[in-house]
N, C-alpha and C positions, 0 to 999 in steps of 0.2 A: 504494500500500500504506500503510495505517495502520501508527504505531509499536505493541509491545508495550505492556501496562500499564506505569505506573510510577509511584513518587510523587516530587512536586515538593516541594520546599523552597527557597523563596528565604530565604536567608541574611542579618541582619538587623545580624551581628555576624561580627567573626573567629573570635571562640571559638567561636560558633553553629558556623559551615563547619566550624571542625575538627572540633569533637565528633563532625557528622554523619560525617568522613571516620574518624577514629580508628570509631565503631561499626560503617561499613556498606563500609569497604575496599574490595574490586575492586568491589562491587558497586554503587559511586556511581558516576557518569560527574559530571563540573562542568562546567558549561553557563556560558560568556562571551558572545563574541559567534555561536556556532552554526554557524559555516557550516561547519561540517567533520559537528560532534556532530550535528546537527538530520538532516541528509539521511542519517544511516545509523541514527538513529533511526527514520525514514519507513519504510526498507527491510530494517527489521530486523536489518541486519546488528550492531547494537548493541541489548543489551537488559535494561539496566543496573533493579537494583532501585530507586536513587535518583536522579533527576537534581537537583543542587547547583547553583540558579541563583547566582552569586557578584557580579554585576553591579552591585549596589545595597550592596554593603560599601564603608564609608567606610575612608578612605586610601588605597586603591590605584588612583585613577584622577591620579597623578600623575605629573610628568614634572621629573626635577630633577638636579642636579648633584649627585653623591655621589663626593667625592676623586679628582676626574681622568676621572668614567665619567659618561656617563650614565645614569641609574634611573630603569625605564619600569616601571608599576607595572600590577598583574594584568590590569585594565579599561581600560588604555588602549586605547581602538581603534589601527589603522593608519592610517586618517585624520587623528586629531588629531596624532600623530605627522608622517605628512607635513607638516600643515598648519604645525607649533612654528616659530615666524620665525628660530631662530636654529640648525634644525637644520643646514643648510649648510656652518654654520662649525664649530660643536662636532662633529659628526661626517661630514665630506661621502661616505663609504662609505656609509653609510646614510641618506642623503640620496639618493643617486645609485641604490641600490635599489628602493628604497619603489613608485617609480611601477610597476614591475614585476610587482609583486603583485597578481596576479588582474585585476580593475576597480576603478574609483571605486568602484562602486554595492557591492565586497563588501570593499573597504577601508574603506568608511564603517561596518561591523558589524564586520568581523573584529576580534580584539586581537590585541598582536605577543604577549603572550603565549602565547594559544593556539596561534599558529602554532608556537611552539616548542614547546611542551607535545605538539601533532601529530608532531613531528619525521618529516616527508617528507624523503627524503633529497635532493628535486628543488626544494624549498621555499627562498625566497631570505632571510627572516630567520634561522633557522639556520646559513646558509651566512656571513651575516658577523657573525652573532656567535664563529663557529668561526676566520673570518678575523682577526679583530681581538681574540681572546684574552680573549671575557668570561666571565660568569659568571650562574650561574643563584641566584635566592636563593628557598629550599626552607624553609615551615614546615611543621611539625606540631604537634600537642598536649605534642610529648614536646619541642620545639624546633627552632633553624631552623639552617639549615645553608647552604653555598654551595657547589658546585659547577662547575669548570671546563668551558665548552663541550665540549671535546673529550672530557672524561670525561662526561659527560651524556647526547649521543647516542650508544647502545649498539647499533642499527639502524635499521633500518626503521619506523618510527612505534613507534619500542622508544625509550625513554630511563631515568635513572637514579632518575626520582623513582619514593616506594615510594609506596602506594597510599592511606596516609594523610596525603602530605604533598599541600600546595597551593604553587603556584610563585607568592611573592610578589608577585617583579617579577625584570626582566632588569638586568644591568647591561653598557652597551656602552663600552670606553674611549675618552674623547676623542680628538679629533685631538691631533696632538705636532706642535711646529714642526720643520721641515726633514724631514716626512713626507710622501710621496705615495698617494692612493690612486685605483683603478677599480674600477670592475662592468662587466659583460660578460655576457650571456646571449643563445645559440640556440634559439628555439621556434618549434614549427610556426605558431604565430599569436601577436600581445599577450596574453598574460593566461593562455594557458598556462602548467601547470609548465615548465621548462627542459626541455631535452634536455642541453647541458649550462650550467652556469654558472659564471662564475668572478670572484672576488673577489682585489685583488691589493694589496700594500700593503708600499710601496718609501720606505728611509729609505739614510744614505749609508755604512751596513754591509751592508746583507742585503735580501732581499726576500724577502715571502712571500707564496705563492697558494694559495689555499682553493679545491676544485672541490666544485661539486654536481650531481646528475642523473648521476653515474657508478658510485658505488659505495654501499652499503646506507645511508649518513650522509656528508654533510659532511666532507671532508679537505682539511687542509692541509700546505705545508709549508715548511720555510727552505730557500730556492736563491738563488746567486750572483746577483752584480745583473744588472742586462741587459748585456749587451754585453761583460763578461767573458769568457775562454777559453772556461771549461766551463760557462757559463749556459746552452748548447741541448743539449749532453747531459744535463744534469741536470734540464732541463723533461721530455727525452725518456725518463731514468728514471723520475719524478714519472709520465706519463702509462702507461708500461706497467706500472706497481707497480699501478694502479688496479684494483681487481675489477671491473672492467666490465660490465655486463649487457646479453645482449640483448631486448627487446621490442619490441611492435609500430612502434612511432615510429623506432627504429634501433638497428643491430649497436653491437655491444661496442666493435670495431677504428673505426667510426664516429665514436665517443665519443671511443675515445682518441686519432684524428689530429682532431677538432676539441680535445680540451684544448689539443694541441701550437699548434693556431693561431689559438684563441681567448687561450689563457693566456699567448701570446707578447706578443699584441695588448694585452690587458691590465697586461700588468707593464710593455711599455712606455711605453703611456698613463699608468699611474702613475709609472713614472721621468719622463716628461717634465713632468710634472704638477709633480712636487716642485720639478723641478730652473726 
């Protein structure tokens, strides 16, 4: 199937992008690296009046240190990303992700922006920007704004930006010394979404595990450290709070006894990690 008409605007400037987003609202889609936008263009399930190539706007294909975080800017793919020599160390949750996402061949196109900007609730850069407590940085013509992970994702490929803002860049918090972190993810094959996933991240107070592929967005939460009293009741809370869904790939109660023994795996791997 051919996409509907539409017109193209590549963007030559920031001001350009907003103007077009401030004039033509829902009815712009912004086009980065495509692989989400492109194939529901083809089948029409999207059929947007503008598409806003954004790709060739200078400043935002950069990757830098901003007060403690890292700022991964609108165009960066998830490849260059993986590839950054020093992700490891500055953030190794996100490091220990990356390879998870999709393939090479759609990590080399995608941007971590847009995956977030997608907001699947199965999708593993939401899931640890949700873990690690960052922030989304939102402009528009009227101004920019920033936004907490958790308030951000609103649902299902639902989020908080309004329809004239553009998502500058992410910001992911560094690693912190005498922190531990892991990832964890069940899929029927590599490269699939999750069935479920889990992101955990243990320092010598508190731990917290973020799940994805269970309920409509991204959740996390603060539970005791491993090995504590009430650490396995309060995973087992954490797992039946979840609005679980079921579909084709697996039941609700499926989801929620693997968070219990995926998320266990994980927070210990992070405990041991640290310690």
């Amino acid at each position: 199937m051919k996409p509907a008409s539409f017109d193209y605007v590549r963007a030559e400037s920031l001001d350009e992008a907003l103007n077009v987003l401030a004039r033509e609202g829902p009815e712009a889609n912004i086009l980065a690296g495509g692989q989400t936008l492109v194939p529901l263009l083809s089948m029409r399930m999207a059929r947007p009046h503008v598409v806003l190539d954004i790709m060739r706007l200078p400043g935002l294909d950069g990757i830098g240190d901003s007060g403690g975080a890292i700022r991964i800017g609108a165009t960066v793919r998830q490849a260059a990303l993986e590839q950054h020599p020093h992700l490891a160390k500055c953030q190794p949750l996100l490091a220990a992700a990356l390879p998870f996402i999709g393939h090479e061949q759609t990590r080399s196109r995608g941007t971590v922006c847009g995956s977030i900007a997608n907001a699947d609730p199965s999708a593993e850069l939401p899931l640890i920007l949700t873990a690690l407590g960052g922030e989304v940085a939102l402009r528009s013509r009227a101004g920019a704004r920033r936004v907490a992970a958790e308030a951000f994702f609103t649902g299902p490929m639902s989020t908080d930006r309004k329809d004239d803002e553009l998502i500058e860049a992410v910001q992911f918090p560094a690693a912190r010394a005498g922190t531990g972190y892991a990832f964890r993810e069940f899929g029927r094959r590599h490269g699939d979404f999750a069935i479920v996933a889990c992101a955990a991240v243990v320092d010598g107070k508190s731990a917290r595990l973020a799940v994805g592929g269970v309920a409509d967005r991204p959740l996390a939460r603060e539970l005791p450290l491993p090995g504590s009293g009430d650490f396995v009741d309060a995973l087992d809370v954490f797992a039946k709070d979840l609005e679980a869904r079921d579909d084709l790939h697996a039941t609700a109660d499926y989801r929620r006894e693997l968070v219990r023994r995926l998320g266990l795996a994980t927070l210990q791997e992070a405990a041991a990690w640290r310690a």
